[in-house]
N, C-alpha and C positions, 0 to 999 in steps of 0.2 A: 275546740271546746267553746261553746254559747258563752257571753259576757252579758248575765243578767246587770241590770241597773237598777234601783231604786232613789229615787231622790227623798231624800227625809223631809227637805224643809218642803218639798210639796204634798207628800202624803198626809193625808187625814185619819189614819189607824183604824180604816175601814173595813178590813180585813179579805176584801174582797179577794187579793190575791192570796193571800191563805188558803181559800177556801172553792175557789177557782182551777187553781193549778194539780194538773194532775200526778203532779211526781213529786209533792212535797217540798218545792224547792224553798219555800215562802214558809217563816214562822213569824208568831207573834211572841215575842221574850215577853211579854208583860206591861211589857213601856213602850218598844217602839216594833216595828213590822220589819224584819233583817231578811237577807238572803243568805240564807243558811246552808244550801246544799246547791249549787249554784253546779256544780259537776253532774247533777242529774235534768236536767234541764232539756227536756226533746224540741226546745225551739216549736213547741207548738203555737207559739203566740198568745195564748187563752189569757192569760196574764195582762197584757198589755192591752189588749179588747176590752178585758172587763174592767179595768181602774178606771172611775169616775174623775178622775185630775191628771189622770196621763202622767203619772209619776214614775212605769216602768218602762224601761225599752230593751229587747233583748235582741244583739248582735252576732253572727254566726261568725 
């Protein structure tokens, strides 16, 4: 199973991976941007491309 990462104190709550990722793995609670569904994750990378601070990285 993929080990998404998020780093919080780098993220900007930009949402970009929210709204990037194709399998919903990425929510936004309100406050902060979590990986939520981290078990559906196709290791597309799409995620990590798009974050403007390189705050995610996903490991297979």
């Amino acid at each position: 199973m993929p080990k998404v990462t998020l780093d919080s104190e780098v993220c900007t709550l930009c949402q970009t991976c929210v709204n990037t990722c194709p399998m919903g793995v990425f929510e936004y609670d309100g406050e902060n941007v979590v990986v939520a569904q981290e078990d559906q994750c196709i290791v597309c990378r799409a995620c990590e491309a798009a974050c403007p601070v390189e705050a995610i990285v996903v490991e297979e």
